[in-house]
C-alpha positions in Angstrom: 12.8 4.7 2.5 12.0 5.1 -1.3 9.2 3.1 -2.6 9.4 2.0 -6.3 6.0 1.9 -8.3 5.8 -0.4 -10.9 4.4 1.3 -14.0 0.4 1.1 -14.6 -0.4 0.4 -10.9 -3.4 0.5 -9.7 -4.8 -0.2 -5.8 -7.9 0.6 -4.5 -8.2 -0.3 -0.5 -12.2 -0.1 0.8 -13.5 -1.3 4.3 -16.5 -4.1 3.7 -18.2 -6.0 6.7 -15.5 -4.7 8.7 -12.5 -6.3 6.7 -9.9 -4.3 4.7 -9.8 -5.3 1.1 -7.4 -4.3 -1.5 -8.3 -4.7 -4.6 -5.0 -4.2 -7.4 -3.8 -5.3 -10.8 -0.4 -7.2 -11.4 1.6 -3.8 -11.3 -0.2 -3.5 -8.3 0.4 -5.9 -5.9 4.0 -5.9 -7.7 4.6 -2.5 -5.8 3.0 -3.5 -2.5 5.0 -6.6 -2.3 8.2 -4.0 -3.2 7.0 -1.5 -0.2 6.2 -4.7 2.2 10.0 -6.2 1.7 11.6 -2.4 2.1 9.2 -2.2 5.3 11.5 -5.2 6.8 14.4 -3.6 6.9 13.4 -0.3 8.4 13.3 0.7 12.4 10.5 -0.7 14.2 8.0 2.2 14.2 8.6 2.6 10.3 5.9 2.8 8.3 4.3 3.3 5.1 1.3 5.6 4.5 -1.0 5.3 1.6 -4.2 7.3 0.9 -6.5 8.4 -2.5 -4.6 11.4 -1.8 -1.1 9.6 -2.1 -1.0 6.3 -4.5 -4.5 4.9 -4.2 -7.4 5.0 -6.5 -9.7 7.5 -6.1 -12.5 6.6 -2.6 -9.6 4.4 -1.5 -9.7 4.0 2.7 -6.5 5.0 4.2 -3.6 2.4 4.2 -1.3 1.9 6.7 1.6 -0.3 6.4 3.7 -0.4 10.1 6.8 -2.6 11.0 6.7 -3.4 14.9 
C-alpha cells in the first residue's frame, strides 16, 4: 500500500485520561484521511503503522491504523 503525505504535515498522537488524541494541521489530517480511504481497500488484517519514529511528531504514542 503506498501512503501519500501531503506536504508540511504535521501529527502528533498522545494518550490523555485514557483517550487517544491526535492533534494535526490541515496537511495533516489531509494525509490521514488519504491513509484511512487506502486502508479500505486492503485485506482484512491490513494495517497502517505510525510512530515518532515513522511520520509522527517527535513524543508521539504509537498509531495504529487496522482494517478488520
Amino acid at each position: 500500500m503506498e501512503l501519500n503525505w501531503t506536504d508540511g504535515f504535521e501529527i502528533k498522537v498522545r494518550i490523555e485520561n485514557g483517550a487517544a488524541v491526535i492533534s494535526a494541521n490541515r496537511e495533516g489530517l489531509l494525509s490521514l484521511a488519504d491513509h484511512l480511504k487506502n486502508l479500505a481497500e486492503e485485506l482484512p488484517g491490513s494495517h497502517i503503522h505510525l510512530d515518532a519514529y515513522n511520520s509522527l511528531e517527535e513524543g508521539s504514542s504509537e498509531l495504529i491504523l487496522e482494517i478488520i
